[in-house]
C-alpha positions as a Markdown table, in Angstrom:
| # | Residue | x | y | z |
|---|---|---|---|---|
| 1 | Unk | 107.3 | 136.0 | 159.5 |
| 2 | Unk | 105.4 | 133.0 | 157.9 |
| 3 | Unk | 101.7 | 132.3 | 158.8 |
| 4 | Unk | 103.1 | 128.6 | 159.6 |
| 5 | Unk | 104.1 | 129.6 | 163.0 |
| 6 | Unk | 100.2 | 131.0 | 163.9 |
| 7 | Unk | 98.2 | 128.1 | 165.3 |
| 8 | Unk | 95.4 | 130.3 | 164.6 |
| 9 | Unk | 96.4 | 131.0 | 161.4 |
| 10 | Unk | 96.3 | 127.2 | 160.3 |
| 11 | Unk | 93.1 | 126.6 | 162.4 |
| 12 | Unk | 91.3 | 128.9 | 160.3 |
| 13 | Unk | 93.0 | 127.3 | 157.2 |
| 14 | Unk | 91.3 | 123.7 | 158.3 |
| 15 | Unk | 88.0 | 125.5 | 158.7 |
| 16 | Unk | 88.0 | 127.1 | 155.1 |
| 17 | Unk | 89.3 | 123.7 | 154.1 |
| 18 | Unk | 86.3 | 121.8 | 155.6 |
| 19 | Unk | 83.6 | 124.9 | 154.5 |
| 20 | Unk | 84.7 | 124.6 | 151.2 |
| 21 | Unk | 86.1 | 121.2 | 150.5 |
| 22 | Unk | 89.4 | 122.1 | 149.6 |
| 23 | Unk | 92.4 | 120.1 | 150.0 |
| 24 | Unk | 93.3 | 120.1 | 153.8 |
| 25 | Unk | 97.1 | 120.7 | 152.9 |
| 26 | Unk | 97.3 | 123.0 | 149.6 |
| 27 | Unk | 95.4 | 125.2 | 152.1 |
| 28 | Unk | 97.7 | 125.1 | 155.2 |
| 29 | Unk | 100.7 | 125.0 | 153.0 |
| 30 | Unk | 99.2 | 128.3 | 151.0 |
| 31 | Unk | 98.6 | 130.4 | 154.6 |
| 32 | Unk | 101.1 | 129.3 | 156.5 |
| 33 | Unk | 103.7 | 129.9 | 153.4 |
| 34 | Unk | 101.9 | 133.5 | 153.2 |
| 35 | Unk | 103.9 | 136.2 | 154.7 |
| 36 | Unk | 103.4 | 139.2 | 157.4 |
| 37 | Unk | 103.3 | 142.3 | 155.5 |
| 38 | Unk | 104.4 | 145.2 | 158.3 |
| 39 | Unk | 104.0 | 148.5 | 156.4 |
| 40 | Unk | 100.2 | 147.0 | 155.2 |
| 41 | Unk | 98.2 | 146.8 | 158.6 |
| 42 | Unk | 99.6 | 150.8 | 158.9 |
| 43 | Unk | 98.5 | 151.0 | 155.4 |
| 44 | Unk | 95.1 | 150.2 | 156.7 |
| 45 | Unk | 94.6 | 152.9 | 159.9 |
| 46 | Unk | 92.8 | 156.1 | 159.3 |
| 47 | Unk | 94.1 | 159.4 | 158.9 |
| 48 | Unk | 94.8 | 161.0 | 162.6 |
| 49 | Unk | 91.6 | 163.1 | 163.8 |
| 50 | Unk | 91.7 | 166.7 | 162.7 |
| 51 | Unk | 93.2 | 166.0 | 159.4 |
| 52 | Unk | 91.4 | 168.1 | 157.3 |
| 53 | Unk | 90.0 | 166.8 | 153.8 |
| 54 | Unk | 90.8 | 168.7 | 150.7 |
| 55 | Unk | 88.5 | 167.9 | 147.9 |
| 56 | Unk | 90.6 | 170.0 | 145.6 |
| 57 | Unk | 93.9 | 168.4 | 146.2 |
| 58 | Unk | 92.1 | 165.2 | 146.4 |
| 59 | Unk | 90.6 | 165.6 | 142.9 |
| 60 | Unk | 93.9 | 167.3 | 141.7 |
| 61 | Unk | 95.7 | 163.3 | 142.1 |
| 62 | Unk | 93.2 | 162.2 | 139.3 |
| 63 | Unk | 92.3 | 164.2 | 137.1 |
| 64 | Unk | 95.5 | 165.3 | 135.5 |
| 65 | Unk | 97.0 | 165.2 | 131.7 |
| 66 | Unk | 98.5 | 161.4 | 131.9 |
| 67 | Unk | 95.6 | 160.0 | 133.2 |
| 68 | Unk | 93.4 | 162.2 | 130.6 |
| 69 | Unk | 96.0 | 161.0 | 128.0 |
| 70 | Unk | 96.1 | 157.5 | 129.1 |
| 71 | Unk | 91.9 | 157.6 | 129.3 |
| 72 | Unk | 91.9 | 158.5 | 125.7 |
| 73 | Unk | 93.7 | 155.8 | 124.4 |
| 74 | Unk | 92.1 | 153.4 | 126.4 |
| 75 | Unk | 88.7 | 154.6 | 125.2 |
| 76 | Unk | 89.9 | 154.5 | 121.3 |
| 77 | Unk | 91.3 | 150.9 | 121.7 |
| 78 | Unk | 88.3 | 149.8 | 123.5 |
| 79 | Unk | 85.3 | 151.6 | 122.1 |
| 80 | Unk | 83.1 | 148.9 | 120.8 |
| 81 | Unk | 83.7 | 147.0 | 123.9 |
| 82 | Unk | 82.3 | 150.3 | 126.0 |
| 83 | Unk | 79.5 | 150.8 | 123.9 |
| 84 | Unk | 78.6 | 147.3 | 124.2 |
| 85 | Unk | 79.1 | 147.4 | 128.1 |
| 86 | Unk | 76.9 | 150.4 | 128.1 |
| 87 | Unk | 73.8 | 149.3 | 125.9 |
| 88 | Unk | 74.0 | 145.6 | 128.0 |
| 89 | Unk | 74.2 | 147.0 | 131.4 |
| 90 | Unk | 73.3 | 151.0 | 131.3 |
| 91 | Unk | 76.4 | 152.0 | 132.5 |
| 92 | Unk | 77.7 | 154.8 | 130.3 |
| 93 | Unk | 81.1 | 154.4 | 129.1 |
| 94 | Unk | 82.7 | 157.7 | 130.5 |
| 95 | Unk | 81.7 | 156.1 | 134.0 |
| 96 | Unk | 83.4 | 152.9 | 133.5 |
| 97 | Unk | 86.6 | 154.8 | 132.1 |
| 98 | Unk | 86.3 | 156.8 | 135.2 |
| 99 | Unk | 86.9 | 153.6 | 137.3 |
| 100 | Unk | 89.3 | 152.2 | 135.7 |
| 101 | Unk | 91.4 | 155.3 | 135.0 |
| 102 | Unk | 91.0 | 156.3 | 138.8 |
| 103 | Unk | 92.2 | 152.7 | 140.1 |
| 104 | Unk | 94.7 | 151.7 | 137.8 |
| 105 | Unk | 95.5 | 154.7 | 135.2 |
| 106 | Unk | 94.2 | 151.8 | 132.5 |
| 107 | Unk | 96.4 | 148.6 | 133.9 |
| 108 | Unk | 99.6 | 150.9 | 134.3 |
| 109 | Unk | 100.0 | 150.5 | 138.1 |
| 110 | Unk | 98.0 | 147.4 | 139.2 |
| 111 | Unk | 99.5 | 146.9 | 142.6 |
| 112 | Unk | 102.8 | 145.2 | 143.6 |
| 113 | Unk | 101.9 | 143.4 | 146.7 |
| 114 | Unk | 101.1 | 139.3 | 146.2 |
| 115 | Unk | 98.3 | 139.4 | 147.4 |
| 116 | Unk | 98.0 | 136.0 | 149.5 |
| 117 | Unk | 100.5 | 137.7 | 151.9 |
| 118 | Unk | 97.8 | 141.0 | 151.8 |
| 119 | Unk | 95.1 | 139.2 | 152.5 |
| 120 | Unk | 96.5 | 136.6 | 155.1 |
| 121 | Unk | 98.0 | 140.1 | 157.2 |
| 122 | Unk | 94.5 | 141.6 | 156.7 |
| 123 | Unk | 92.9 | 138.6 | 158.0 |
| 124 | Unk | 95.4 | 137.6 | 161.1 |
| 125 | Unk | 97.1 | 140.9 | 162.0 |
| 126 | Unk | 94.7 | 143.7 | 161.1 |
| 127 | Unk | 95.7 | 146.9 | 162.8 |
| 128 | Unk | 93.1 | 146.8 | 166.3 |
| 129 | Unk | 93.8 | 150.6 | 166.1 |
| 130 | Unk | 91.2 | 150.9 | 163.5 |
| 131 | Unk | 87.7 | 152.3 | 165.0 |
| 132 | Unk | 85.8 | 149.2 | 163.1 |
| 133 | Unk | 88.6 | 146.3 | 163.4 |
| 134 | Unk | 86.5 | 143.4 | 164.3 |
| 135 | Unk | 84.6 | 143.9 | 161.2 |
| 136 | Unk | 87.2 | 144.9 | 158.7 |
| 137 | Unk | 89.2 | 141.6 | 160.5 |
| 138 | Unk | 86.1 | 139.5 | 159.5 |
| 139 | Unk | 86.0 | 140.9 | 156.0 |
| 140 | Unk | 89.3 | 140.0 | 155.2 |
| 141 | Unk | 89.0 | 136.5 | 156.3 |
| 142 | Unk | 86.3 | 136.2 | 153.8 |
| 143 | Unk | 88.3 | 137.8 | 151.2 |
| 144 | Unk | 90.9 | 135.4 | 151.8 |
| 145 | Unk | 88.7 | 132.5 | 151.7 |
| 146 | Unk | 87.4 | 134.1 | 148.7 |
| 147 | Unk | 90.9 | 134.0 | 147.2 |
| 148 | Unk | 91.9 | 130.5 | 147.7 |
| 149 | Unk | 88.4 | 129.0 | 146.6 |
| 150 | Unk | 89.2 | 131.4 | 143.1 |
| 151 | Unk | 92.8 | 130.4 | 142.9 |
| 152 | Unk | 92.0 | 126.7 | 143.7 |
| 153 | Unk | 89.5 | 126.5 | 141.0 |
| 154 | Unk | 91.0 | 128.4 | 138.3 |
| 155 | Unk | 94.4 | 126.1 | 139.0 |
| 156 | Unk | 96.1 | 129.6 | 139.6 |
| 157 | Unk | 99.5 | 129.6 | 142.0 |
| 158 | Unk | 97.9 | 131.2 | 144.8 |
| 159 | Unk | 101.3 | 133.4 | 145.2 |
| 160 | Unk | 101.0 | 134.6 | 141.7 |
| 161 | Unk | 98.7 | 137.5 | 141.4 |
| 162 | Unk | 99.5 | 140.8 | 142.4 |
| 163 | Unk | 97.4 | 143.7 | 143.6 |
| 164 | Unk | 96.6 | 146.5 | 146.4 |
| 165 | Unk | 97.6 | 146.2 | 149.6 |
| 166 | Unk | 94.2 | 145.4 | 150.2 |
| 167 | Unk | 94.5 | 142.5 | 148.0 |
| 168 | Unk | 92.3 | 144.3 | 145.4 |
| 169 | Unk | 93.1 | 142.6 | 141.7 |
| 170 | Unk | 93.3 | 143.4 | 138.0 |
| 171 | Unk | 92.2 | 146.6 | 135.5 |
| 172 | Unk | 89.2 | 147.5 | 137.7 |
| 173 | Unk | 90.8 | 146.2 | 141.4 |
| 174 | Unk | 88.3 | 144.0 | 142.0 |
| 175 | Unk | 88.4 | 142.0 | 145.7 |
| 176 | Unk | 88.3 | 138.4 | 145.4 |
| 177 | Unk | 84.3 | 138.9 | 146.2 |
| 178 | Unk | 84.0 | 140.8 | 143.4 |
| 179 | Unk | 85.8 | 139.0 | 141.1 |
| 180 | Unk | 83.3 | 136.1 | 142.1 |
| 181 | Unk | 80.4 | 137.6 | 142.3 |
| 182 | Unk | 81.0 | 140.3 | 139.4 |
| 183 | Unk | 83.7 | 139.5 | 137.3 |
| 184 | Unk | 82.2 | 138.5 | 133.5 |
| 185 | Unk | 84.4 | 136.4 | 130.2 |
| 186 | Unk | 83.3 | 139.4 | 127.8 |
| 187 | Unk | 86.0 | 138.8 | 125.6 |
| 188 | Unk | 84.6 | 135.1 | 125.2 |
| 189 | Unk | 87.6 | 133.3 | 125.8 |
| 190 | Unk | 86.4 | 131.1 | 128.1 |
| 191 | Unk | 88.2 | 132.2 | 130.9 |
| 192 | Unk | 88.1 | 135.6 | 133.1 |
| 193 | Unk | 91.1 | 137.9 | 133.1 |
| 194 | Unk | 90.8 | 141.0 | 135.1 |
| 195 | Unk | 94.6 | 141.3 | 134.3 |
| 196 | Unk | 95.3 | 141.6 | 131.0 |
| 197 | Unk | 91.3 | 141.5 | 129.3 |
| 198 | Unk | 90.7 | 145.4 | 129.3 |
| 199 | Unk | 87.2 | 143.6 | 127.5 |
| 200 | Unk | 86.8 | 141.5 | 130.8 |
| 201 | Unk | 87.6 | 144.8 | 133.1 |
| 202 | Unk | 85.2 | 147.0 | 131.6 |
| 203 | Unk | 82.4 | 144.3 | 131.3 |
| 204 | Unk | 83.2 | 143.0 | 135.0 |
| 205 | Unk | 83.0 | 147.1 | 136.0 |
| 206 | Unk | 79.7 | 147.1 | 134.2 |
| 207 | Unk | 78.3 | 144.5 | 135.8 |
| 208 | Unk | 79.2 | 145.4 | 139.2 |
| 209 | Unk | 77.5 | 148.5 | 139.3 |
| 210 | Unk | 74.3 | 147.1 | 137.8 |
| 211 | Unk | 74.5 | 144.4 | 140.7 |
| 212 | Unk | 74.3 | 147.6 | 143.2 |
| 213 | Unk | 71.6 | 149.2 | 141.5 |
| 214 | Unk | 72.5 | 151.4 | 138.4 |
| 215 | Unk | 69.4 | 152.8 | 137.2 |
| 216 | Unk | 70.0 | 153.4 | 133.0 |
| 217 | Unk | 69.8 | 157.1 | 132.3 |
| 218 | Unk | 69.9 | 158.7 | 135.5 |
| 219 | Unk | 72.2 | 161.2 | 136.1 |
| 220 | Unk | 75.0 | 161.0 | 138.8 |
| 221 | Unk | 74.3 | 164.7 | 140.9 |
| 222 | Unk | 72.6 | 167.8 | 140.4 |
| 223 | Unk | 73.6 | 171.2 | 141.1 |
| 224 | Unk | 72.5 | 173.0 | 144.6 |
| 225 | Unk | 72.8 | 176.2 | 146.2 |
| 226 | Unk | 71.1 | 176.8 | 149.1 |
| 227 | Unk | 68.6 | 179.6 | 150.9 |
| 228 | Unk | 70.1 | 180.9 | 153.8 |
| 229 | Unk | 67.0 | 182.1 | 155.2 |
| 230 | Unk | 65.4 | 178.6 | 155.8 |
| 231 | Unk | 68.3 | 176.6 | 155.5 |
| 232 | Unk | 68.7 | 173.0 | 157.1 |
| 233 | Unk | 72.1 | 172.2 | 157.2 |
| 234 | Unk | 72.4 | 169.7 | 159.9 |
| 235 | Unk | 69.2 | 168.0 | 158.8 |
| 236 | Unk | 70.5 | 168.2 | 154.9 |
| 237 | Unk | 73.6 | 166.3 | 156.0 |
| 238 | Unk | 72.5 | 163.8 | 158.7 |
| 239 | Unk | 71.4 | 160.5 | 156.8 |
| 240 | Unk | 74.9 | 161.4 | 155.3 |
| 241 | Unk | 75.5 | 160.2 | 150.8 |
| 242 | Unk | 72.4 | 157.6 | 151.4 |
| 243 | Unk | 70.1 | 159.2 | 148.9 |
| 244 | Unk | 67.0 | 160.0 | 151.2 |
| 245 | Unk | 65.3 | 163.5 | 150.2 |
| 246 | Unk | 62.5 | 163.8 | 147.7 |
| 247 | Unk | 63.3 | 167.0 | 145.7 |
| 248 | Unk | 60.4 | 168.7 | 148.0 |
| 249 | Unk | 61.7 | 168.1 | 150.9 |
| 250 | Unk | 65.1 | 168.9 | 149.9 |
| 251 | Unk | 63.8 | 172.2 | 148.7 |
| 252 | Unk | 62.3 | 172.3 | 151.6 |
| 253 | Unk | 65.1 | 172.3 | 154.0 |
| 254 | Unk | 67.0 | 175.4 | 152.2 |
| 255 | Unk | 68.3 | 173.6 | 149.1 |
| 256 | Unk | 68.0 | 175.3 | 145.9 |
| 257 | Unk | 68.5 | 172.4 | 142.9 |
| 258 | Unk | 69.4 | 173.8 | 139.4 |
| 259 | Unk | 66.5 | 173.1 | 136.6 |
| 260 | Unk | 67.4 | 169.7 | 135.8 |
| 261 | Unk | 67.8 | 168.3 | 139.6 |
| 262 | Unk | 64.0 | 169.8 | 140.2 |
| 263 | Unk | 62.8 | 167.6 | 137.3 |
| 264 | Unk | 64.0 | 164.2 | 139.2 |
| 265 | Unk | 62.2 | 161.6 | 140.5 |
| 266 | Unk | 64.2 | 159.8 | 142.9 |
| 267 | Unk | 65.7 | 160.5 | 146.1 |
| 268 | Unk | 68.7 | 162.2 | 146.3 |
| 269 | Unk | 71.5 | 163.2 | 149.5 |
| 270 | Unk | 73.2 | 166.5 | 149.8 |
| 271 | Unk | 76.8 | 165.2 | 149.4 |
| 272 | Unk | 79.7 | 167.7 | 151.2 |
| 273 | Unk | 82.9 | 168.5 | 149.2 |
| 274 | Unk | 85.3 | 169.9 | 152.3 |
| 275 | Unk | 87.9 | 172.0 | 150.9 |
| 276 | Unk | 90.5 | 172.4 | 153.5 |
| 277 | Unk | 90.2 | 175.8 | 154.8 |
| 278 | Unk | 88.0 | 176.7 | 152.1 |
| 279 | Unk | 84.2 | 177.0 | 152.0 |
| 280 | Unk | 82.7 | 173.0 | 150.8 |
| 281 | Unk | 81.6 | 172.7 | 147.7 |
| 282 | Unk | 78.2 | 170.4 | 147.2 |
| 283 | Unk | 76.0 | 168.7 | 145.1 |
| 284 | Unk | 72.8 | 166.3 | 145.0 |
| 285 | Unk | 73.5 | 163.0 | 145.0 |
| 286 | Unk | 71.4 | 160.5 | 142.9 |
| 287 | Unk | 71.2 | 156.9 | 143.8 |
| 288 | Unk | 73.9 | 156.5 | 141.0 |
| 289 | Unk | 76.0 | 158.3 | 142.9 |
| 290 | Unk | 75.6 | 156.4 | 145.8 |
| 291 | Unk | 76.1 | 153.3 | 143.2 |
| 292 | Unk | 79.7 | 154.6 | 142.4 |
| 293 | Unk | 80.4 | 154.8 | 146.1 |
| 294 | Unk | 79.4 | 151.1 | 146.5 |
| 295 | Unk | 82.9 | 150.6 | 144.5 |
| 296 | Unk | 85.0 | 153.0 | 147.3 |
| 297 | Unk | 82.7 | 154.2 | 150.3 |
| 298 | Unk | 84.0 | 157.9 | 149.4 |
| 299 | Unk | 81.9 | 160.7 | 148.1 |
| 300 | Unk | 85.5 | 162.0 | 147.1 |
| 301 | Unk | 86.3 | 159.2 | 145.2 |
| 302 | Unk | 82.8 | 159.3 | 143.3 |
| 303 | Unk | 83.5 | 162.7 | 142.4 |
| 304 | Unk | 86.8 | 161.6 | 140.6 |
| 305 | Unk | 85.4 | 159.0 | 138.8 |
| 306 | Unk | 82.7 | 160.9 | 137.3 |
| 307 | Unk | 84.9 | 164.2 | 137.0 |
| 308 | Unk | 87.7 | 162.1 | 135.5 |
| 309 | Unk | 85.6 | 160.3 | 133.2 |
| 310 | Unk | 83.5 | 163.6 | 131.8 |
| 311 | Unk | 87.5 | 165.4 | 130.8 |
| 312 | Unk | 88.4 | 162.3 | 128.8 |
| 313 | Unk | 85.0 | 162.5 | 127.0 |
| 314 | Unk | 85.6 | 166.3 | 126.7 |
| 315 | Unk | 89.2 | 165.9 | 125.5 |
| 316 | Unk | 88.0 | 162.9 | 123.4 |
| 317 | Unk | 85.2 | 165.2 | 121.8 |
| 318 | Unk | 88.1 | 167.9 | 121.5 |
């Protein structure tokens, strides 16, 4: 099916045409020439309830000897340009390998999908099976305004990128947003190329997480154990990976931080591992944590980036 046939589909390409002073016609012609995408909207739906997490079979898809191997390389080729990143933004190069070798296993599997028809089935035919489908519909519709106001400017064929089925783009999978907002020519070449620039990727990566509040120097967790006898479980867990606790009050409420987590300033979350059947594992979330989950709203995905990132330093070090 073709977007042509959905009056509301080329209503909403006037208006983004109108907002943004695009050419009435390149903008009907590129939605209505976009195509529905079936398997993407069931791409999109959560697991069904009960499905327990596994943070150990989660962590077991990333950090693995190809993507170590591949992390290497990527780091050796691209050193200067990671050290650079890292004394201009504060973002330490194991954590910016992390992201890109968790997204992308260093520009080897990008995404397939063009993503004008990802982004135009996101934005008209978003499954309303998902708990939050009004606002995920909205935020695709801004994505895919996003996308034609980047592709319009940049004299890019609209139908030529690839990506996620979420429409997510380049080295780092950056959403059109992103790419706007973030995205940074560090290879000064006077143009931005999240697709072929590993230089561009791992500055645009930097960026990003200095735009959500990387703090230079902070460590990402601390260890924690807790004291049974005064323990606060419930209370621990309740404002959820938003860093809220001062160390006191985390101590307070039954948590036991190793020497260096008792030294911080900041706030800090109590961040739950599940492991299936198996007891959780945890740790003390710092706000840079919570940065990395600005990327992917997953305390699971965090954990890979940093865990991935730390056995390519170690195997790099080796």
């Amino acid at each position: 099916m073709l977007y042509a046939s959905r009056p509301e589909a080329l209503q909403f390409a006037d208006d983004l045409a109108a907002r943004r002073d695009l050419d009435r016609e390149w903008v009907r012609q590129a939605i209505g020439q976009a195509h529905f995408l079936p398997q993407v909207p069931r791409l999109m739906l959560p697991p069904p309830k009960g499905t327990a997490k596994n943070w150990r079979v989660y962590r077991s898809r990333f950090i693995d000897p190809i993507r170590i191997r591949a992390g290497q390389r990527f780091w050796q080729e691209n050193q200067a340009t990671l050290e650079r990143a890292e004394r201009e933004y504060g973002v330490p190069a194991e954590i910016i390998v992390g992201i890109i070798g968790v997204e992308t296993i260093y520009g080897q599997q990008m995404g397939t999908f063009r993503v004008m028809d990802a982004l135009a089935t996101l934005a008209f035919d978003f499954p309303s099976a998902h708990p939050r489908a009004k606002e995920r519909t909205e935020f695709f519709r801004r994505e895919l305004e996003q996308f034609l106001s980047l592709t319009n400017r940049s004299n890019t064929d609209p139908f030529e990128p690839r990506g996620s089925y979420a429409g997510a783009m380049g080295l780092g999978q950056f959403m059109p947003s992103s790419w706007v907002r973030y995205a940074v020519d560090y290879d000064g070449d006077g143009r931005v190329d999240l697709f072929n620039s590993p230089a561009d990727a791992i500055g645009s990566v930097a960026n990003y997480f200095r735009g959500h509040g990387w703090t230079r120097g902070m460590p990402t967790h601390f260890g924690v154990q807790f004291d049974t006898a005064r323990l606060q479980m419930d209370d621990l867990l309740a404002p959820d990976i938003l860093p809220t606790f001062s160390v006191a009050s985390m101590q307070a409420k039954g948590a036991v931080l190793d020497a260096a987590g008792v030294q911080h300033n900041g706030p800090l979350a109590l961040v739950e591992l599940q492991n299936g059947a198996e007891a959780p594992s945890y740790v003390a979330g710092t706000e840079n944590f919570y940065a990395i989950t600005r990327y992917n709203w997953s305390s699971y995905y965090a954990m890979a980036v940093i865990e991935l990132g730390r056995e390519v330093a170690a195997a790099r070090a080796r």
